[in-house]
C-alpha positions as CSV (number, residue, x, y, z in Angstrom):
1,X,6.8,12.8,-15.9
2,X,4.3,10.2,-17.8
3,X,2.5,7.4,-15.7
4,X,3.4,4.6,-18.4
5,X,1.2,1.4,-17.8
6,X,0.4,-1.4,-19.5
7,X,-2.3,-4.0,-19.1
8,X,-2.3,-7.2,-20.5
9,X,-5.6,-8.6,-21.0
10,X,-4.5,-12.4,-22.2
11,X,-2.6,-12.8,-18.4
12,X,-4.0,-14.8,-15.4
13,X,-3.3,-11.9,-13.2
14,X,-6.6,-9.3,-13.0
15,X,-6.3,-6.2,-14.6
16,X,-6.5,-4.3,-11.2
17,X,-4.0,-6.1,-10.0
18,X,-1.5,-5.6,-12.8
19,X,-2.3,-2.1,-12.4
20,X,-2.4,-2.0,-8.4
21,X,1.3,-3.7,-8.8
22,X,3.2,-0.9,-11.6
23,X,1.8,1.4,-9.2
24,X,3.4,0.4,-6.4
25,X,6.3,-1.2,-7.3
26,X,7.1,2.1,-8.6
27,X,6.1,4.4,-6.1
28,X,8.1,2.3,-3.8
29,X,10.9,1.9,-5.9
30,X,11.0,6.2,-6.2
31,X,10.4,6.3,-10.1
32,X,7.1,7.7,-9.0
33,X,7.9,10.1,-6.6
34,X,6.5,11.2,-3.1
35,X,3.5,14.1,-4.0
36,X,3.2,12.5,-7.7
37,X,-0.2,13.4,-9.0
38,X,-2.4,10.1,-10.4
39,X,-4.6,10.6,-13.2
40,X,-7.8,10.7,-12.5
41,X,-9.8,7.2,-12.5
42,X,-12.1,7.6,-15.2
43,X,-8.7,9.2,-17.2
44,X,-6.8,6.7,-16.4
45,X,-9.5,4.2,-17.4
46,X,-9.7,5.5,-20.6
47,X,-6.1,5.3,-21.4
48,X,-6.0,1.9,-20.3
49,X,-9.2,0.8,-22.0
50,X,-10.4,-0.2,-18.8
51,X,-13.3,-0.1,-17.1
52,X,-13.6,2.8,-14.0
53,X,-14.6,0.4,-11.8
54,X,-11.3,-1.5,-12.1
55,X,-9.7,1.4,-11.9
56,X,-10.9,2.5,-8.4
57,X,-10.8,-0.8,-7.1
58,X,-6.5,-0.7,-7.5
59,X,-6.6,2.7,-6.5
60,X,-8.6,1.8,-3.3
61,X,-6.3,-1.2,-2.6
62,X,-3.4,1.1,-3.1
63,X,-4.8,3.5,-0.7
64,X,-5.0,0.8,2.2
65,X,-1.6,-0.3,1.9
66,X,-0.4,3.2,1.9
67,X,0.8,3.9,-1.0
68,X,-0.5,6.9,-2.7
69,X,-3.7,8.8,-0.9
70,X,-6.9,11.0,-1.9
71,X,-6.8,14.5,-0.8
72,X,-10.5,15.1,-1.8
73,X,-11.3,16.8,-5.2
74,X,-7.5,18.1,-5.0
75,X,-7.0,14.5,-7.0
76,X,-4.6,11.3,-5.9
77,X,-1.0,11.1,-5.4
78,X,1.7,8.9,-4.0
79,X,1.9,9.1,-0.4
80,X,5.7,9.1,1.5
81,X,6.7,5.5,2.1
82,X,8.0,6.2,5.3
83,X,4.6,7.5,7.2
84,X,2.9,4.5,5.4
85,X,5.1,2.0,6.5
86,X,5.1,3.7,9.7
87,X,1.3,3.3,10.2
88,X,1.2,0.0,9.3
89,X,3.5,-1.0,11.7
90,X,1.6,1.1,14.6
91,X,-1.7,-0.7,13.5
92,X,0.3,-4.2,13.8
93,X,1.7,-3.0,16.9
94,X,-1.6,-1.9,18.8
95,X,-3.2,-5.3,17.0
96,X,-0.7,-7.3,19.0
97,X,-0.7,-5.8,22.3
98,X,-4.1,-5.9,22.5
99,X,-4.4,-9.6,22.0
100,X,-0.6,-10.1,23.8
101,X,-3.4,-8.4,26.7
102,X,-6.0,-10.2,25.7
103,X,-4.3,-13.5,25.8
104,X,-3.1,-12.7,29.8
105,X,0.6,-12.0,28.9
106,X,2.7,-9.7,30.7
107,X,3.8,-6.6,29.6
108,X,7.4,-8.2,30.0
109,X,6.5,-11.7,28.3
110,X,4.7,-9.5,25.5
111,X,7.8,-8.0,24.7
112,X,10.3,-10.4,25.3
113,X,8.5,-12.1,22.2
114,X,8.6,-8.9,20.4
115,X,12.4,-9.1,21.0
116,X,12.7,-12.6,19.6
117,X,10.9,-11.7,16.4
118,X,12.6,-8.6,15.7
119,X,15.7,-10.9,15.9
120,X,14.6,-13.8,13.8
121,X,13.2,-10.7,11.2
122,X,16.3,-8.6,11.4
123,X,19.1,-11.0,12.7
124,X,21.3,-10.7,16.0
């Protein structure tokens, strides 16, 4: 399997985000799949005709938002959806009931409007 990007240099949108978006779009749609092995920045750089810099910086966006993830000098590679979207959700989670807490709610008024969300998000 080929990583096949393309970077338009005449569009508004950045290159590292052009790049940041095939990624993921990708990875999350499965054409890239779970354990998939990046190129390297600087390789991928140079394939792009891009600078390394721009490179890393969609690599390290990608990384925050779960995506793919480093495993040291073993290299980059798309990380299972399902633990990333699981940690976000934990990190939103403990984000809200500590200011739910911090705002003097109780535990029960805290999730009541957890409750009410979930249903406007997810319906009934």
């Amino acid at each position: 399997m080929t990583l096949r990007i393309t970077v338009n240099t005449g569009s508004p949108t950045a290159p590292y985000e052009q790049l940041r978006a095939q990624i993921a779009e990708r990875a999350r749609s499965g054409a890239l799949p779970v354990g998939y092995k990046l190129p390297t920045v600087r390789g991928l750089a140079e394939d792009l005709g891009l600078a390394a810099n721009t490179v890393a910086k969609a690599y390290k966006a990608l990384e925050a938002d779960g995506v793919i993830e480093t495993r040291g000098r073993h290299g980059t590679f798309v990380a299972a959806a399902g633990d990333a979207a699981e940690r976000l959700a934990a990190t939103a989670a403990a984000s809200y009931a500590g200011e739910a807490h911090r705002l003097g709610l109780t535990r029960e008024a805290a999730a009541k409007a957890v409750e009410e969300a979930l249903r406007a998000a997810y319906g009934t």
